[in-house]
C-alpha positions as CSV (number, residue, x, y, z in Angstrom):
1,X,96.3,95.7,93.7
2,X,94.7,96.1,97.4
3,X,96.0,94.6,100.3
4,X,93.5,93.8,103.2
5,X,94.8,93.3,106.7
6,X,92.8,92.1,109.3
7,X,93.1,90.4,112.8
8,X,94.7,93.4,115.2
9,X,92.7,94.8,118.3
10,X,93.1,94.7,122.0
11,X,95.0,91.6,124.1
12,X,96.4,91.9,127.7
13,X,100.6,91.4,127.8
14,X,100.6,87.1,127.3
15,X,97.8,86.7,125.2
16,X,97.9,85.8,121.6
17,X,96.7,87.5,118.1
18,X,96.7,86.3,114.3
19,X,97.0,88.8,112.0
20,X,96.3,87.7,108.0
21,X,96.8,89.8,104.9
22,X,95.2,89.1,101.5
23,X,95.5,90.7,98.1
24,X,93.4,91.1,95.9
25,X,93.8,92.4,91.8
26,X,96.6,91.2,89.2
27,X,99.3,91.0,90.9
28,X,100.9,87.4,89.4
29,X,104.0,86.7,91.2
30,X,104.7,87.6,94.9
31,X,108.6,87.0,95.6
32,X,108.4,88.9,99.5
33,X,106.1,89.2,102.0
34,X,105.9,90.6,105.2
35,X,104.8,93.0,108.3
36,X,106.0,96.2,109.4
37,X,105.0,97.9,112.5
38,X,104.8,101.9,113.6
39,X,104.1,102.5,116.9
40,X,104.0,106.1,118.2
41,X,106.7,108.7,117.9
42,X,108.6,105.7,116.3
43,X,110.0,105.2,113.3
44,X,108.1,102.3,111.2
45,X,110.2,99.0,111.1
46,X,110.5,95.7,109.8
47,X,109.1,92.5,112.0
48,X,109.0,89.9,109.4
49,X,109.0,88.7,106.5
50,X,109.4,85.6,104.1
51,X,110.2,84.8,101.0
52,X,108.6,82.9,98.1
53,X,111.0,80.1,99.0
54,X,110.1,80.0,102.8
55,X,113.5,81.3,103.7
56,X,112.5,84.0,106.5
57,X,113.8,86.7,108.6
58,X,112.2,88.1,112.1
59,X,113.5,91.7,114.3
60,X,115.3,90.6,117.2
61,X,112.1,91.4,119.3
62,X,109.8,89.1,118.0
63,X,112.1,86.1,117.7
64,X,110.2,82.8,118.9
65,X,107.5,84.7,119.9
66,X,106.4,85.9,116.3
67,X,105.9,83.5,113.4
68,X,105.2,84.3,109.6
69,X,104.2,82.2,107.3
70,X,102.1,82.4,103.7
71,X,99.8,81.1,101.4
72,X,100.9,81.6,98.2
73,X,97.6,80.4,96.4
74,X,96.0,83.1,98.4
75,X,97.6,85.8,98.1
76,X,97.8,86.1,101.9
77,X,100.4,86.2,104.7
78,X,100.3,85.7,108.2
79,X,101.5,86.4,111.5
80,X,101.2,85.0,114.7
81,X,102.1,86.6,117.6
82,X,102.5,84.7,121.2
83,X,103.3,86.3,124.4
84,X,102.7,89.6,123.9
85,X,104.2,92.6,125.4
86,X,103.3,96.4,125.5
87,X,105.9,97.2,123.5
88,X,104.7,95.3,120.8
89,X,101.6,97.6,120.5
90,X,101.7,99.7,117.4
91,X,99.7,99.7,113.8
92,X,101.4,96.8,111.9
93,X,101.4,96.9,108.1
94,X,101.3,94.3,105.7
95,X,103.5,93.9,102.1
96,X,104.0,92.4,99.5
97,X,106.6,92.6,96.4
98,X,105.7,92.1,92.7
99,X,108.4,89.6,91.3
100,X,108.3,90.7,88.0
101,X,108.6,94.6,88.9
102,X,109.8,95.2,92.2
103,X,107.0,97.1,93.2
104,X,105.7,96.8,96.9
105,X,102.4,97.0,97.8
106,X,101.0,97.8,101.2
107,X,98.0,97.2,103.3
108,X,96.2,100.2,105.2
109,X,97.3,99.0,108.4
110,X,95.9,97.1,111.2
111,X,96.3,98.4,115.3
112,X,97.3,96.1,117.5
113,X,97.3,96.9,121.4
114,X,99.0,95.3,124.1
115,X,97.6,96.4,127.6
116,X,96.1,95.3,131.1
């Protein structure tokens, strides 16, 4: 199973970016998706994620600016990001969680930079 994240770069603070996550391989039954970031000298945390049946949770920092959502014929999640700040810059990483093992699969990671 390979996860491909794409859609990070460079965006000045109040600009917008999609990222989008696809898998690819058997994997038959997603239950949890979602995006983590790491930005430097930090510690890699959750953002958001969602569930298989829509139910979905979002860090305190990105609430109503961040929004996840999934296609589960495609194998692929999203995220939206709106009004961008510099502290949202850091390489975010996609997931996903096999239903039937609990295993979690991650992408390679995808920088995202918020700067004038």
């Amino acid at each position: 199973v390979q996860l491909q994240a794409s859609g990070g770069g460079l965006v000045q603070p109040g600009g917008s970016l999609r990222l989008s996550c696809a898998a690819s391989g058997s994997i038959f039954s997603i239950s949890l998706m979602g995006w983590h970031r790491q930005a430097p000298g930090k510690e890699r945390e959750v953002v958001a994620s969602i569930h298989t049946g829509g139910f979905t949770f979002y860090a305190d920092s990105v609430k109503g600016r961040f929004t996840i959502s999934r296609d589960n014929a495609k194998n692929t999640v999203y995220l939206q990001m709106n009004s961008l700040k510099a502290e949202d810059t850091a390489v975010y990483y996609c997931m996903m969680r096999n239903s039937y093992t609990g295993n979690d699969y991650w992408g390679q990671g995808t920088q995202v930079t918020v700067s004038s």
